[in-house]
N, C-alpha and C positions, 0 to 999 in steps of 0.2 A: 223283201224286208229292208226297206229302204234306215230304218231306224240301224244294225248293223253298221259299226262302226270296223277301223280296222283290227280293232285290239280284239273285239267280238269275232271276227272272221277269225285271227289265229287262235283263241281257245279254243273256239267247234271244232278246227283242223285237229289241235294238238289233242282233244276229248277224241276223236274220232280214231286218232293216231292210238293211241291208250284202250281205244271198243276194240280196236284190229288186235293187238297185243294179247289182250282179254281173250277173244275166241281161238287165236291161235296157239294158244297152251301155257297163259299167267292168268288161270280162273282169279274173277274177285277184282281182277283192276277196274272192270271197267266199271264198277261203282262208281269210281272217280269223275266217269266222264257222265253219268246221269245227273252226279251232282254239278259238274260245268255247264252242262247244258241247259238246267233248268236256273244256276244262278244269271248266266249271259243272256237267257230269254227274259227274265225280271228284268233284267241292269236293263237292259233295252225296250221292253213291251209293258212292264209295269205285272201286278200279278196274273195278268192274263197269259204272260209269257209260259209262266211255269207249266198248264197243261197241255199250254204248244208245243214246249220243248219235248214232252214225248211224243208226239209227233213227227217233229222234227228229226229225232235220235232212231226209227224206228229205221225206217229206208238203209241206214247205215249199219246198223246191226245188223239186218239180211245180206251187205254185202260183204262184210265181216264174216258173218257166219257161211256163205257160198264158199267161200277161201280155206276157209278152216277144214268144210266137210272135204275137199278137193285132197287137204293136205292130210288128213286123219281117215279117208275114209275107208280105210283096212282095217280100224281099228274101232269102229262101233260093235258096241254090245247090245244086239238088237231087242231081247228078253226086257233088259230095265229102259228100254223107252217104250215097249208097247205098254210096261206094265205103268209108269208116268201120263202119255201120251194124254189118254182119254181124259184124267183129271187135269190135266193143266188145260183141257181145252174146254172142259165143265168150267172152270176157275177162271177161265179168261170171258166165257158168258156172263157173269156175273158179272166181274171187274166193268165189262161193257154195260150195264145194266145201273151200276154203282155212279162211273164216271161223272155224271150229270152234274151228282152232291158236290164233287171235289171243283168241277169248274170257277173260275171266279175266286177263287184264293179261297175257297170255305175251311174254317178252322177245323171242319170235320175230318179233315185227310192228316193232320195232326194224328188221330186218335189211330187211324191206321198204323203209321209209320211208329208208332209208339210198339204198337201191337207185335212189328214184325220185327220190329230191332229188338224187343226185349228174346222174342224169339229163339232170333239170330245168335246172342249176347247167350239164352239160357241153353241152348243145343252144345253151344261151343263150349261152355262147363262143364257141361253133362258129358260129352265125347275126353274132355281131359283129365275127368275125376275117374271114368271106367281106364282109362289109358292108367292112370298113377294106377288104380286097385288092380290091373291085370297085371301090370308089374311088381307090385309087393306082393301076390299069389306066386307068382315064378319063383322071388327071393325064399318064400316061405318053403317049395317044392324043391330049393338045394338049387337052382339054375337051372334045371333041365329043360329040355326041347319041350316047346307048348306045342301039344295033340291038336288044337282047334286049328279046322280046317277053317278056309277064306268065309267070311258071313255071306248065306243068302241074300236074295232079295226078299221082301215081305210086303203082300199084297197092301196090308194097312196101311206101313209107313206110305208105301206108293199113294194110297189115295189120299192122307192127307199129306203131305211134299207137293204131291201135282194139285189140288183144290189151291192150298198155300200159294204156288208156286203160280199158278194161271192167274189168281189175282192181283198178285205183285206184279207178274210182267205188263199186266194190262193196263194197270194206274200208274206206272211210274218204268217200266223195263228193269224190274229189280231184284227177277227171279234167280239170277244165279245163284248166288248165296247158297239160296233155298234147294236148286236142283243139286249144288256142290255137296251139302248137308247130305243129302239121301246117297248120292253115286260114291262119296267117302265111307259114309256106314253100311254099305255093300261091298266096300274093301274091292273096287277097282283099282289095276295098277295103271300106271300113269296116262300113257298115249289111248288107252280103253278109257278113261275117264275125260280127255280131252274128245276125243273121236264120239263118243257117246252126248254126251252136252251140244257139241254142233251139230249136229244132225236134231237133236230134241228140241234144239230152239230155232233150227232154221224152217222145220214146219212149223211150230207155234206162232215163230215172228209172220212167216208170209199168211197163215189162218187168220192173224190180228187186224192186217188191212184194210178189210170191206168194215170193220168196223172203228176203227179211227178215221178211214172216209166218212162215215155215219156221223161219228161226233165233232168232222168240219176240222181236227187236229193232223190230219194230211189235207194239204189243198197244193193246187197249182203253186200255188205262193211257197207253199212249205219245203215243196221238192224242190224248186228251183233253187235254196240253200242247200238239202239234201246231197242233191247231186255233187255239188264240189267238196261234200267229205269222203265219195267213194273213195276216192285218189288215196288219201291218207288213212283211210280203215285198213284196204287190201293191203298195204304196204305194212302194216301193223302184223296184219292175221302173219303175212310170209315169212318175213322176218323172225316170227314167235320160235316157229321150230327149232330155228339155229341154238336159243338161247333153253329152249326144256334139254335140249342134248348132254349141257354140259348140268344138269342138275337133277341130284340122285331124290329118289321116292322120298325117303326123310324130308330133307331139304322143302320137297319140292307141297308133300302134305302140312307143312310148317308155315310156310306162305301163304295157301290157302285158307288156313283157318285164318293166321294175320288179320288176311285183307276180309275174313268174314267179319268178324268183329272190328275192323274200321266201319265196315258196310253197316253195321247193328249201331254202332256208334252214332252214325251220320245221321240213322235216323231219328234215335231219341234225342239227336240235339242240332 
C-alpha cells in the first residue's frame, strides 16, 4: 500500500499498540484502534479503505489475542465460551453474507452501527439502574450482607450476545463490547473475565479468515502492512498484565463500561 504515508504507518503501529493493551486485560480499548484503522484507510484509499481496514486490523488482533491466551490461560472459564462460541460463529456467517451491502462506503452500514451503539449505550443503563436499585434494596434491608450468590450464565442471553457479537466482529472487529456485556452480567471476576474473552476471540478471529480471503479484504497486499503491527500488538498484549495488577475489580469494572459507551458512542456518531 504504497498510498501509506509516514504519519499513516505510526497510527496502525500506535492502533495496533492499543489492540495488544485491549486483549491483554484493558477490555474496550481497542475500539480506539478500529476506529484508527478505518479512519487511516479513508485518509489513504478514499472509502474503499474503510472495509479494508478490517481486513487489515484482523491478522493483528489474532496476534494480540495468541499473547493474551499465553498470558491468561489458567484463567479461562470454559462453560461461558462453549455456551457463546456457536452463536458468535452463526453471527459471523451472516456478518459474511451481509458484507457485500457495506462494501463501497453504502450508507446502509450507518443503520447497523446505529443499531449497536444504541445497544451498547441501552445495556450500559440498564446494568447501572439494577446496580443503583440493588443498592437502595441493601439500604432498605438496614445494610446487611446480600444472600445473592455470583449470577449464572443463561443460555438466552448467550445466544443473543454471540448472534450480536458474531456480527459485529465480522463487519467491523467490534465484538468486544458486546462479549464484555455478557462475561460482566455473569459476574466474572477479573483475570476469568480477561482469560475467557481471549481465548473466545482467538477462535472466532482465526474461524473469520477464509472468509475475509473470500471478500478480497485480506490480500497479499493487506498482510504485508499486517505483519509490521505484530511487533507493536504483542508488546501491548505483555505489557497489559503488569498494569490490571495494580487495579482492583471496582476500578477495574468501571473502566470497562467507560470504554463501552465511548464504543456505543463512536458509533452513533
Amino acid at each position: 500500500m504504497d498510498e501509506l504515508t509516514e504519519i499513516h504507518w505510526f497510527l496502525l503501529g500506535f492502533g495496533a499498540l492499543i489492540m495488544g493493551m485491549s486483549k491483554g486485560g484493558l477490555p474496550g480499548a481497542g475500539n480506539l484502534t478500529v476506529a484508527i484503522y478505518a479512519l487511516v484507510l479513508e485518509d489513504a484509499l478514499g472509502p474503499v479503505g474503510v472495509p479494508l481496514s478490517v481486513g487489515l486490523l484482523l491478522p493483528v488482533l489474532i496476534s494480540a489475542d495468541l499473547t493474551a491466551t499465553l498470558v491468561y490461560r489458567r484463567h479461562a472459564d470454559w462453560k461461558f465460551i462453549v455456551r457463546l462460541l456457536p452463536f458468535f460463529l452463526i453471527g459471523t456467517v451472516v456478518g459474511w453474507l451481509v458484507f457485500d451491502f457495506f462494501q463501497g462506503g453504502d450508507d446502509r452500514v450507518r443503520l447497523l452501527k446505529y443499531v449497536v451503539g444504541g445497544i451498547l449505550l441501552g445495556m450500559t443503563a440498564l446494568h447501572f439502574f439494577l446496580k443503583a436499585r440493588r443498592k437502595k434494596q441493601k439500604l432498605k434491608q438496614g445494610g446487611g450482607q446480600s444472600t445473592a450468590t455470583t449470577p449464572k450464565g443463561s443460555i438466552g442471553l448467550g445466544v443473543f450476545f454471540g448472534l450480536l457479537g458474531g456480527v459485529a466482529t465480522m463487519l467491523a472487529n467490534a465484538a468486544g463490547p458486546v462479549a464484555q456485556l455478557y462475561l460482566l452480567a455473569m459476574g466474572l471476576p477479573k483475570y476469568a473475565f480477561i482469560g475467557t474473552s481471549a481465548w473466545l476471540f482467538l477462535i472466532v478471529n482465526i474461524v473469520k479468515i477464509p472468509f475475509m480471503v473470500d471478500l478480497e479484504i485480506i490480500t497479499l497486499e493487506s498482510m504485508s502492512v499486517s505483519w509490521w503491527m505484530f511487533l507493536p500488538a504483542v508488546i501491548g498484549a505483555a505489557l497489559a498484565p503488569f498494569i490490571v495488577k495494580y487495579i482492583n475489580q471496582a476500578l477495574f469494572e468501571r473502566l470497562v463500561w467507560l470504554f463501552i459507551v465511548i464504543a456505543g458512542i463512536r458509533m452513533l456518531f
